[in-house]
matplotlib code that plots the C-alpha trace (Angstrom):
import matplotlib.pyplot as plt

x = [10.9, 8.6, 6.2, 6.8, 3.9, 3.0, 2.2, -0.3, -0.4, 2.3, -0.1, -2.3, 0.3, 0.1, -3.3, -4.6, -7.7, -6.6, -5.0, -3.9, -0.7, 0.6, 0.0, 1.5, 4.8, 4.8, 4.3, 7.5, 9.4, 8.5, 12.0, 11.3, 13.7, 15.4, 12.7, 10.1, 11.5, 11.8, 8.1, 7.4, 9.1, 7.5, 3.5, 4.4, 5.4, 2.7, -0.2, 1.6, 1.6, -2.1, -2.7, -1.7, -2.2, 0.3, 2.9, 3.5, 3.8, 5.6, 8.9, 7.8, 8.7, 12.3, 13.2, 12.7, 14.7, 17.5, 17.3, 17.9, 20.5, 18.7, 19.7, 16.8, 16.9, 15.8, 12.5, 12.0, 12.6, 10.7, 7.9, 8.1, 8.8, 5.5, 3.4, 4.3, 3.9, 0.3, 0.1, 0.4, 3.5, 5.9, 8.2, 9.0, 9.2, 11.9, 13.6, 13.6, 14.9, 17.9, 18.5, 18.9, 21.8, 23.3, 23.3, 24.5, 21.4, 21.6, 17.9, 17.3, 15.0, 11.7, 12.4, 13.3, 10.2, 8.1, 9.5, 9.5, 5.5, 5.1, 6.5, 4.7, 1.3, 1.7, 2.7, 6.6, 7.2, 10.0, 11.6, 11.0, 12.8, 15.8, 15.6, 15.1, 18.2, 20.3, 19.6, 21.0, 23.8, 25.1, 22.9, 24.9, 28.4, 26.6, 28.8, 26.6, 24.2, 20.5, 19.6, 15.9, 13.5, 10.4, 8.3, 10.5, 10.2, 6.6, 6.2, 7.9, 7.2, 2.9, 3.6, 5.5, 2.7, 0.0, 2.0, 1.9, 5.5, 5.3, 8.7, 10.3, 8.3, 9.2, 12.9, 12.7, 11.1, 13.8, 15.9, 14.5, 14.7, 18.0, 18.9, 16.7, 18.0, 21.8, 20.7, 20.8, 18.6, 16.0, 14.9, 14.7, 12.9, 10.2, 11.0, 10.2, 6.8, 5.8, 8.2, 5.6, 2.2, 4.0, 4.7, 0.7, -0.2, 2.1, -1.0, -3.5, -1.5, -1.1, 2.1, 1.8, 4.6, 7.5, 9.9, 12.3, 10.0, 9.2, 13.2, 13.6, 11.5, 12.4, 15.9, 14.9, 13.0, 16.1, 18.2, 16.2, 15.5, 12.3, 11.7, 8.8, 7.3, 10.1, 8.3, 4.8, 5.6, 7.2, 4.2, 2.2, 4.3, 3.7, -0.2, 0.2, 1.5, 5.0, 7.6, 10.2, 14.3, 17.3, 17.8, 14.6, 15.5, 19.0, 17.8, 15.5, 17.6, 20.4, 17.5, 16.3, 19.6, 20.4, 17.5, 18.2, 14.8, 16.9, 13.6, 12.0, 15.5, 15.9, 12.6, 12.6, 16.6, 15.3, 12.1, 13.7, 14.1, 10.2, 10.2, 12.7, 15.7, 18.4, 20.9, 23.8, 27.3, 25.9, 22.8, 25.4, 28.0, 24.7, 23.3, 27.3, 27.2, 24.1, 26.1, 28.7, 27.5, 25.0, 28.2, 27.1, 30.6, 30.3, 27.1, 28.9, 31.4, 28.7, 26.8, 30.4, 30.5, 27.1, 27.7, 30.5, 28.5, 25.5, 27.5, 28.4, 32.1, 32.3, 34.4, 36.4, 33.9, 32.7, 36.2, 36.9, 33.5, 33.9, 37.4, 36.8, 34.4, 37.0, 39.3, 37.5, 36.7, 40.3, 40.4, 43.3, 43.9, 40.3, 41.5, 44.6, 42.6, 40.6, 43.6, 44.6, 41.3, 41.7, 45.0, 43.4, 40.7, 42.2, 40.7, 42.9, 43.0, 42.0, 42.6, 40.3, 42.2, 44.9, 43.5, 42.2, 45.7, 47.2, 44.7, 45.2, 49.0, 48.6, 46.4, 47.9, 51.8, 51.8, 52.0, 55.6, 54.3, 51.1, 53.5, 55.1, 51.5, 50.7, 50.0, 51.3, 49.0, 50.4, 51.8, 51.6, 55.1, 57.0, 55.9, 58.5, 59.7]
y = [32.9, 30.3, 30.4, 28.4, 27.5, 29.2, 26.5, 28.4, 25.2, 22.8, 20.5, 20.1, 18.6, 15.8, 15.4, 15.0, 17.6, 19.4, 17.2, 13.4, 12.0, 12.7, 16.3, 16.7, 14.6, 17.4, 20.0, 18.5, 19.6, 23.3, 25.8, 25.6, 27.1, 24.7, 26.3, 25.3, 21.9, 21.5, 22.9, 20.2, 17.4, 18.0, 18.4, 15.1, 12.8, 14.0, 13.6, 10.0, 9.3, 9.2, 7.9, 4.4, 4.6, 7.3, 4.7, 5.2, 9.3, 9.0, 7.1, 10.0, 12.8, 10.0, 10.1, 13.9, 14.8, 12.5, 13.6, 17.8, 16.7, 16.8, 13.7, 12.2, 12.4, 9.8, 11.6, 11.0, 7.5, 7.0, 8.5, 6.5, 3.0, 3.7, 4.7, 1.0, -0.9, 1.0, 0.2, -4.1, -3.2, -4.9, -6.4, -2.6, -1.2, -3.4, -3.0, 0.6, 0.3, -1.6, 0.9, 3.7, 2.1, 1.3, 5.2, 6.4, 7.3, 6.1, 4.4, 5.8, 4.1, 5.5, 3.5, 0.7, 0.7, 1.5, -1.5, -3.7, -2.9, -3.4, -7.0, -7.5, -6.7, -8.5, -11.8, -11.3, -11.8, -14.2, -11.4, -8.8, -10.7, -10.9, -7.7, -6.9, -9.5, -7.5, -4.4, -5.7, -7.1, -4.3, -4.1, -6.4, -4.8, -1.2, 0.8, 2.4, 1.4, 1.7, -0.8, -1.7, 0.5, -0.8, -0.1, -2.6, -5.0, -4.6, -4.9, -8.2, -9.8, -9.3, -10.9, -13.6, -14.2, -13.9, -16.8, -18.8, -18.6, -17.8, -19.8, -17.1, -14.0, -14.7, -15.0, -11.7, -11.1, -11.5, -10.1, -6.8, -6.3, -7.3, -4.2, -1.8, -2.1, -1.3, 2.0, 3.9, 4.6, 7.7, 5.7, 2.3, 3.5, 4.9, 2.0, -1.3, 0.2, -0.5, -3.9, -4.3, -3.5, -6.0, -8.5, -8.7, -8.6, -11.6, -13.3, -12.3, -13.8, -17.4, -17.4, -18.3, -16.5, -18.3, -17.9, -16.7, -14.2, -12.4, -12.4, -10.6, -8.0, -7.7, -7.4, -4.3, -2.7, -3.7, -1.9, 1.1, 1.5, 0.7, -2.6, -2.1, -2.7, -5.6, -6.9, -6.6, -9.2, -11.4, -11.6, -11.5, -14.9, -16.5, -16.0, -17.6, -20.8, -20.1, -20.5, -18.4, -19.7, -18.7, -15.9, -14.3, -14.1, -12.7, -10.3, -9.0, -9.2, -7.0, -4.6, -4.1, -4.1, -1.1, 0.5, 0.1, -2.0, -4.5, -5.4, -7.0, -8.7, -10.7, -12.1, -13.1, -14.5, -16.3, -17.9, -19.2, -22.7, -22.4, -22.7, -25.2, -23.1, -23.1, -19.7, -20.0, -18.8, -15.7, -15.2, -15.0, -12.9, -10.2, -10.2, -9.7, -6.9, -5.0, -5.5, -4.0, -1.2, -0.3, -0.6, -3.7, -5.2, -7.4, -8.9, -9.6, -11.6, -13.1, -14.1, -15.8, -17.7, -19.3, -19.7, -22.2, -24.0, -24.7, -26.0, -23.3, -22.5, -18.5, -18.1, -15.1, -12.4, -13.5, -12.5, -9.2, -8.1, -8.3, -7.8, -4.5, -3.3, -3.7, -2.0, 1.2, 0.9, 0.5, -2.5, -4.3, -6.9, -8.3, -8.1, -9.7, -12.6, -12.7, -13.3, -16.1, -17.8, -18.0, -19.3, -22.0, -22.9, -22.4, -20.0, -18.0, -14.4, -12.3, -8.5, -7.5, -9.2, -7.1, -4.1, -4.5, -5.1, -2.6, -0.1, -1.3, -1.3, 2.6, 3.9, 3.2, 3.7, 0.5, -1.6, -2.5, -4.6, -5.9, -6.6, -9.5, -10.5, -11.3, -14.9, -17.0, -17.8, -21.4, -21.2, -17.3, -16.4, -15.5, -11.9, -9.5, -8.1]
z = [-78.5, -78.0, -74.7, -71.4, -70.2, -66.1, -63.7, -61.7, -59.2, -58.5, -57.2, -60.2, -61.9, -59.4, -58.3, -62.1, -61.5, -64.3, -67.2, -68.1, -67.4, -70.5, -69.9, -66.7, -68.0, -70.9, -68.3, -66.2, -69.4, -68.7, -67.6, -64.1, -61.9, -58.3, -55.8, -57.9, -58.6, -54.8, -54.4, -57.0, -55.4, -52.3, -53.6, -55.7, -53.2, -51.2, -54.1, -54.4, -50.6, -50.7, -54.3, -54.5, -58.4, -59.3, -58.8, -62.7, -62.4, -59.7, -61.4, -63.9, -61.9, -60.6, -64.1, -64.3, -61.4, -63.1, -66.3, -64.9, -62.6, -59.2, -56.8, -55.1, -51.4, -48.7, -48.4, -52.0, -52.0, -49.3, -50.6, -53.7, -51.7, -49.3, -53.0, -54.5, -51.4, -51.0, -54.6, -53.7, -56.0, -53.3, -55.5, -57.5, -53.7, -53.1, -56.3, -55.7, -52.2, -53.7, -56.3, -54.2, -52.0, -55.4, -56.2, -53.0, -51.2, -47.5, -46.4, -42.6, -40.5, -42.3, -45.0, -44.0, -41.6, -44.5, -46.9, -43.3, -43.3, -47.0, -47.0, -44.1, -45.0, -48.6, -46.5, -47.4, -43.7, -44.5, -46.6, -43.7, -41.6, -43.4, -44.3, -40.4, -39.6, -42.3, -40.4, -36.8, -38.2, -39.5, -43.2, -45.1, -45.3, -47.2, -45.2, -42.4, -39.8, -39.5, -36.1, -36.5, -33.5, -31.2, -34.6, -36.6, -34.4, -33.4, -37.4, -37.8, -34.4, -35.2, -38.7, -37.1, -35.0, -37.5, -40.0, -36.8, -36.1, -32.4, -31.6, -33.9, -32.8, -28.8, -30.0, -32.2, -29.1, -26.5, -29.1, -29.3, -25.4, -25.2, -27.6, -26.0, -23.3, -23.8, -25.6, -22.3, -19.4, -20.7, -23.6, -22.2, -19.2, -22.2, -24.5, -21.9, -21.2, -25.4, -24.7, -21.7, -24.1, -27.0, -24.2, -23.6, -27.6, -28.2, -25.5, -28.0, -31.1, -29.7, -27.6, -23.8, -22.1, -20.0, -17.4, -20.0, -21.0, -17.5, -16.9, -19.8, -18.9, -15.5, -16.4, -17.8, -15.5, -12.7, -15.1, -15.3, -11.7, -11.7, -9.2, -8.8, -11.9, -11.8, -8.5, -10.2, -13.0, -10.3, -8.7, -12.1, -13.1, -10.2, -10.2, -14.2, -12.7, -13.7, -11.8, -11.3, -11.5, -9.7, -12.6, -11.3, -8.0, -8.5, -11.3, -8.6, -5.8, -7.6, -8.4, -4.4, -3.4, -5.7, -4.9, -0.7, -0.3, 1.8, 3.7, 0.6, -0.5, 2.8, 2.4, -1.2, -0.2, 2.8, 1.1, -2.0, 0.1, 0.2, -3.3, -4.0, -4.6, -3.4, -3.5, -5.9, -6.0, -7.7, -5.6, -2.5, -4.3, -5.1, -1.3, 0.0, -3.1, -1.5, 2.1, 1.0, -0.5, 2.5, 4.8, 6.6, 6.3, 9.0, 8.0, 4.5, 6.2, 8.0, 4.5, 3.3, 6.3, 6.0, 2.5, 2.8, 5.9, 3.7, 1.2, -1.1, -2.4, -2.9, -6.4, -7.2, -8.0, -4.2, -2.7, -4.5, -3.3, -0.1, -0.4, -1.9, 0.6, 3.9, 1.7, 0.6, 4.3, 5.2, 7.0, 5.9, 8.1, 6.5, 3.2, 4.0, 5.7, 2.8, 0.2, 2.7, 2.3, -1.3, -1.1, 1.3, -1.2, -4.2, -5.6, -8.4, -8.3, -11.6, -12.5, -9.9, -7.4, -8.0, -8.5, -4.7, -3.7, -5.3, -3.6, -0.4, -0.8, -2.3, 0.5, 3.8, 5.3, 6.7, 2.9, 3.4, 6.6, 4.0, 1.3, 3.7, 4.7, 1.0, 0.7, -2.4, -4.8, -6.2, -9.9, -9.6, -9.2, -6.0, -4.6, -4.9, -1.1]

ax = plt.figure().add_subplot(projection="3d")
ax.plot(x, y, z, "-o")
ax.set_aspect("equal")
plt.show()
């Protein structure tokens, strides 16, 4: 019975300190038993990680694992797609990235960071970015979902910025906090402060930022309940010469106003005529929002009064605010006078509309007297008695 040869160190095979390539391929052909295949797979892709010229030995030990049955994992591709893009072997990275979809092995966010990189740092940054674009919309029909993270984006976005394509990198930008954001509060909270660190780099790689910029990121910081930070980049704009819009100063507004700084609301609401502005529908709907939820019903009404004196017609979403506030307050005669109103200025009701009215009808003994009170609302039907 012929000899099989002891592998006294798994890593030898890899590293070449003890034989040629040749040896070690003969070596692979040894009876080896699944742990020490495993022990194998995991010393080769880490010899490869840090030699960029095992490339070759490192389809080797692919073919290997194929030939005794053993399916590559993720980690092993991986491995083998960060070796050849080391290697300046970006095309072969790529290849192999495409061949393991086709047999069945699902790339995870590693990998496609690591080919992302690759293409990047060969000055494939067009080919990144598709491959990035494939990724957020939904990687090209495969069958799962991998959405790109910060270090994707980073990736792409400094590439952008380096091939002079700032136009592209602030929209890839805008792009990336508009995603971050809606992935709920604990990791945006942690993600917007490396948006906030890529938001100065992109100064350093040629692009100026703009008033779209700053309201992207206060946005974010409004969302995740963090206005001040949102009030420091107001005031960072405005000492950059740029000038804040009406979607500043709501964004910010609806931030203080969740946060109960009502002070510091008033006076950004009463000196936007000192900077040229002049409050929208949705600027009033958010101050009668934050009235209504601080229980200053009365001051709400107020705010829809001098609304419609300066010039201002409240819309819907203005009425089933403060609509909704008398009622959870149970003041039904307001609500009432309120659905008059719209009748008076046309305004159509929506869902909202009704769902008010049907809690106000619910809640107190007295709806049959509130039914009759219901105005008609023109080419909505005659209300049932």
């Amino acid at each position: 019975m012929p000899k099989v040869r002891q592998i006294s160190s798994i890593d030898s095979i890899f590293s070449g300190r003890d034989c040629n390539i040749k040896e070690r391929i003969s070596m692979l052909n040894a009876k080896v038993d699944s742990d020490e295949m495993n022990s194998m797979r995991k010393s080769g892709m880490e010899a490869l990680k840090s030699r960029a010229n095992a490339c070759g030995f490192g389809f080797a030990v692919l073919g290997e694992f194929l030939k005794r049955g053993y399916s590559p994992n993720t980690v092993t591709y991986t491995s083998l797609v960060k070796g050849l893009c080391m290697g300046d072997k970006i095309g072969e990275a790529t290849w192999l990235f495409k061949k393991m979809v086709e047999l069945g092995c699902r790339p995870n966010i590693i990998t496609y960071g690591t080919l992302i990189n690759g293409l990047c740092q060969s000055g494939n940054t067009d080919v990144a970015l598709r491959l990035h674009e494939e990724m957020v919309n939904g990687n090209g029909g495969l069958g799962f979902e991998c959405k790109p993270n910060l270090v994707c984006y980073s990736t792409v976005i400094d590439s952008l910025c380096k091939d002079g394509l700032v136009d592209k990198a602030k929209e890839l930008f805008l792009e990336m906090n508009d995603a971050l954001c809606k992935e709920g509060k604990a990791q945006e909270a942690y993600r917007l402060d490396d948006a906030r660190d890529l938001f100065v780099l992109m100064v350093t790689k040629g692009h100026e930022h703009d008033v779209v910029s700053y309201n992207v990121l206060i946005n974010g910081y409004c969302k995740s309940w963090r206005i001040e930070e949102a009030m420091m980049l107001y005031r960072e704009m405005i000492c950059e010469g740029i000038m804040p819009t009406a979607i500043t100063y709501n964004t910010l507004l609806t931030g203080l106003f969740q946060e109960g700084k009502l002070n510091i609301a008033w006076e950004l609401f009463y000196g936007l005529s000192q900077k040229g502005l002049v409050p929208t529908v949705v600027t009033y709907s958010i101050i009668i929002h934050g009235l209504c939820r601080e229980g200053q019903l009365e001051k709400a009404n107020d705010m829809l009064l001098e609304m419609e004196e300066k010039g201002c017609a409240p819309n819907v979403v203005t009425f089933n605010t403060l609509m909704r506030g008398f009622c959870q307050n149970n003041e039904a005669p307001k609500v009432i006078e309120l659905l008059q109103k719209m009748v008076e200025r046309n305004v159509s009701p929506d869902a909202s509309t009704a769902s008010v009215i049907i809690d106000l009808l619910s809640k107190d003994e007295k709806y049959r007297e509130y039914l009759i009170l219901l105005p008609q609302f023109p080419g909505h039907g005659q209300t049932e008695r």
